[in-house]
N, C-alpha and C positions, 0 to 999 in steps of 0.2 A: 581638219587640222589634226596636226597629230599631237596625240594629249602627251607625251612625252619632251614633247619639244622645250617646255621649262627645265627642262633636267640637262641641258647641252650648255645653259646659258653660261655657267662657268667657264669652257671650250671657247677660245679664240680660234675662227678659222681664218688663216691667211694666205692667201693667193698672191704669188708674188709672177709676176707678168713683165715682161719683154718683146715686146712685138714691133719688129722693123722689114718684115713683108710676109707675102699671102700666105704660106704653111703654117706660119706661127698662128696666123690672124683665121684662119680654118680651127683650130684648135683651140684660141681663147675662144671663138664663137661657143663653139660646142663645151667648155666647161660654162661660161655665163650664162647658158639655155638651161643646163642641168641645176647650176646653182638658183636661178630663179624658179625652176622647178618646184627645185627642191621648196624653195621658201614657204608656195603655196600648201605643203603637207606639214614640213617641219621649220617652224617661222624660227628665220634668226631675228634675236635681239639684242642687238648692238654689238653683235661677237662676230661678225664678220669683217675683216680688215685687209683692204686690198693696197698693195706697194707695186705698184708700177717704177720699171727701173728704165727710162728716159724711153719710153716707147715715140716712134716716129706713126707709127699708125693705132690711133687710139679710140676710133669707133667701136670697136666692142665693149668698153670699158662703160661706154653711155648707154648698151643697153640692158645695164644689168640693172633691174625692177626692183632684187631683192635690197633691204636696206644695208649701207656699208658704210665704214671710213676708209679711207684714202689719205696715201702719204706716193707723193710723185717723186720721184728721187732725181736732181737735173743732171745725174750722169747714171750710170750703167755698174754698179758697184756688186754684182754677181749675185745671182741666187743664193749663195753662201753670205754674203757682205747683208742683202737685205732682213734674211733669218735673223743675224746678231743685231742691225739694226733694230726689229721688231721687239728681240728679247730687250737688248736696255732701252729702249724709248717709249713703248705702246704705254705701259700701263699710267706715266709721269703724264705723256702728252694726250693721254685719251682721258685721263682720273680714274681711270677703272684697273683692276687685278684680276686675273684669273689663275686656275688650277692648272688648268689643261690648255697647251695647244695643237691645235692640226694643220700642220703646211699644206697646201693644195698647190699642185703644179699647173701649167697653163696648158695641158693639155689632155687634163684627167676628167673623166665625166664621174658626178657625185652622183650615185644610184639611190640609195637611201640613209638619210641622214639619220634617220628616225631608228636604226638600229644601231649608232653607236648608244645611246643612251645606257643599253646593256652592260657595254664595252667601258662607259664610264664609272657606270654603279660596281664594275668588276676591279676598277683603280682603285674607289673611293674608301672597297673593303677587304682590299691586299694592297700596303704599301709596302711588299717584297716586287713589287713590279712596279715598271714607270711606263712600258712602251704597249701599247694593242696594236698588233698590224691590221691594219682595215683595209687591204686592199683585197681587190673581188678572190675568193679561194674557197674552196669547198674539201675541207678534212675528208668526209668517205671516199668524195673524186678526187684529191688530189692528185693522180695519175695522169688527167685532163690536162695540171696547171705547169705540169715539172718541166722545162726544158729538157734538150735535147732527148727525146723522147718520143717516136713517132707514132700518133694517133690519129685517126682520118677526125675524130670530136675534138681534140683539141683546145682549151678556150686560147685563141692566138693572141687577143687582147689582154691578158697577166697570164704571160706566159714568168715562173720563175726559177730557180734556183732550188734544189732541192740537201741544198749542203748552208752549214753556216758561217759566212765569210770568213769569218775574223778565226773560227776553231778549226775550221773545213770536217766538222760532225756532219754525219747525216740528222738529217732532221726528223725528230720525233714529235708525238703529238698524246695529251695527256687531259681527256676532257676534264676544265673546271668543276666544283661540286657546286650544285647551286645555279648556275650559269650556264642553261641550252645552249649558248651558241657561243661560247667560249670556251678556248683550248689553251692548256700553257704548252709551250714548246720550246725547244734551244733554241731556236733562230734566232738573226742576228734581228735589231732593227732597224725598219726603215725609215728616209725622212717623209714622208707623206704618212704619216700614224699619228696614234691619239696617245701625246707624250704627255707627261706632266710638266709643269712648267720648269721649275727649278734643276733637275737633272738635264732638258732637252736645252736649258740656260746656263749649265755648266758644261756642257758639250759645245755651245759655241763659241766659248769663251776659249778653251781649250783648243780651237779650230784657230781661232786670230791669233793665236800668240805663233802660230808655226807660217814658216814662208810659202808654203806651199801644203796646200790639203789636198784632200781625196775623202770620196764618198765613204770609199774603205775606214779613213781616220776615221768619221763620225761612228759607223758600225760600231768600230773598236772601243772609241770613249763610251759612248751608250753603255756597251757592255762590261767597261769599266766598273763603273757604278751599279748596274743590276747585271746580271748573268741572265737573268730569268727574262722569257717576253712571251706575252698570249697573242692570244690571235682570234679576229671573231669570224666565224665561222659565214660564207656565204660571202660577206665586207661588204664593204660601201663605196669603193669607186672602182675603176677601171679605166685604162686609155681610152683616149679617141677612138671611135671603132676604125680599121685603116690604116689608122698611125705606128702601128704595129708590124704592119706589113713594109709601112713606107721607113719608117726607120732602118729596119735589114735591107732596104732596096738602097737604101743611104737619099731618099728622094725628098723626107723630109727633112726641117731644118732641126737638128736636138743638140742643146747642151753637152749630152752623151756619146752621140754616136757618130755626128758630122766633123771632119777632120779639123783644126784649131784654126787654122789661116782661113779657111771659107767662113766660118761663124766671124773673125775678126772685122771680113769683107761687109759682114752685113751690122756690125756692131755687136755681135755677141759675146757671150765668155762661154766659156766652157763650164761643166757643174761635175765635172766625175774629177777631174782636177783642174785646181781654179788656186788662189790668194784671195782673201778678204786686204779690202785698202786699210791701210793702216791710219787713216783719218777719214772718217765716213762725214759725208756731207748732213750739213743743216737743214732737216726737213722739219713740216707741219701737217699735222694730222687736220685733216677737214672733212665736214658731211659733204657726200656725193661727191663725184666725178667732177663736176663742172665749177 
């Protein structure tokens, strides 16, 4: 067990899941394998909260071991809709508050949980920052991680961006004092990071009142409120191994990258641009899946 694992409990992690055939359902498999993985090193305690948004194929959802709440939504109110859901309703319908959340997407493998704890102890003593990007990145190698950039090593699994959306800066990197594997940097932030609650709860808020959002908006409001975002060094998830591949092949199905009428065919929305419903459905928080 990893002796850090009390130091996360604050951390809500939330998985929000959509699964209406097999790519998606390959991909929830593969993060529920990793998150119960994970549990076994770094045990959640009652901070894991999964939102399923009307999924038609919901066997993976039963084989997740690790402990969770669950809130099933009877319609499909976007990956964006369930976020804002989660910010105004967890804390009222679970009785519990946290500091920090981490969205997990349903098709991200969690590598080690056991290293954000760094990542939080680095929030809890710079509140000039709200966001840590956690996803898999290596500051010496970052050459590996850059897009369009041809390297036979590569990592094709977070493959990123090496500019910051919202300023179009190149990205700099500035190690933390105190903190091995933390870096501040200009980059923008992402939504799968370890946000603090109340700025990544003003960000959603900011997202509902418009007709239409985009990834980019969140970027932007984020950086709104802080300019400033770290990053830990090495991170703790990365895609599906595959899915990386299959996304550029356009073979998988993604929020992001699959054209808007095919994701519609299969019940999807879109997540790079999307609406939140302007009346979210009545849901309730329950232990376990079933």
């Amino acid at each position: 067990m990893d002796p850090h694992s009390h130091h996360l409990s604050d951390i809500l992690f939330v998985l929000v899941t959509c699964t209406q055939e097999e790519t998606r359902e390959r991909g929830l498999n593969a993060t529920i394998a990793s998150l119960n993985e994970q549990h076994k090193r770094t045990p959640f305690h009652g901070n894991l909260f999964v939102f399923d948004n009307a999924s038609s194929i919901t066997e993976p959802l039963g084989k997740l071991t690790a402990p969770a709440l669950f809130a099933a939504s009877p319609e499909n109110i976007g990956y964006w809709g369930a976020l804002l859901w989660t910010v105004r309703n967890f804390s009222q319908g679970a009785n519990r508050s946290f500091k920090y959340i981490h969205p997990i997407e349903s098709d991200l493998v969690m590598g080690d949980l056991g290293a954000l704890a760094e990542a939080k102890r680095f929030l809890d003593e710079r509140p000039d920052f709200a966001t840590v990007r956690t996803q898999e990145f290596s500051v010496p190698l970052r050459f590996l991680y850059y897009k369009h950039r041809w390297n036979p090593f590569r990592i094709q699994r977070s493959q990123v961006s090496n500019l910051n959306a919202v300023t179009n800066e190149k990205v700099r990197f500035l190690r933390a004092p105190g903190f091995p594997h933390i870096y501040e940097t200009n980059w923008h932030a992402k939504v799968p990071a370890l946000h603090r609650w109340e700025p990544f709860a003003r960000a959603m808020e900011a997202l509902a009142r418009q007709p239409v959002l985009s990834e980019h908006d969140f970027m932007r409001e984020m950086h709104r409120q802080y300019p400033k975002v770290a990053i830990l060094d090495g991170g703790a998830w990365w895609i599906h191994s595959g899915f990386a591949e299959m996304k550029a092949s356009r073979t998988q199905m993604t929020g992001s990258f699959t054209p808007p009428d095919l994701l519609a065919q299969h019940g999807y929305r879109t997540t790079r641009v999307d609406s939140i419903p302007e009346a979210l459905p009545d849901i309730f928080i329950r232990n376990g899946w079933r």
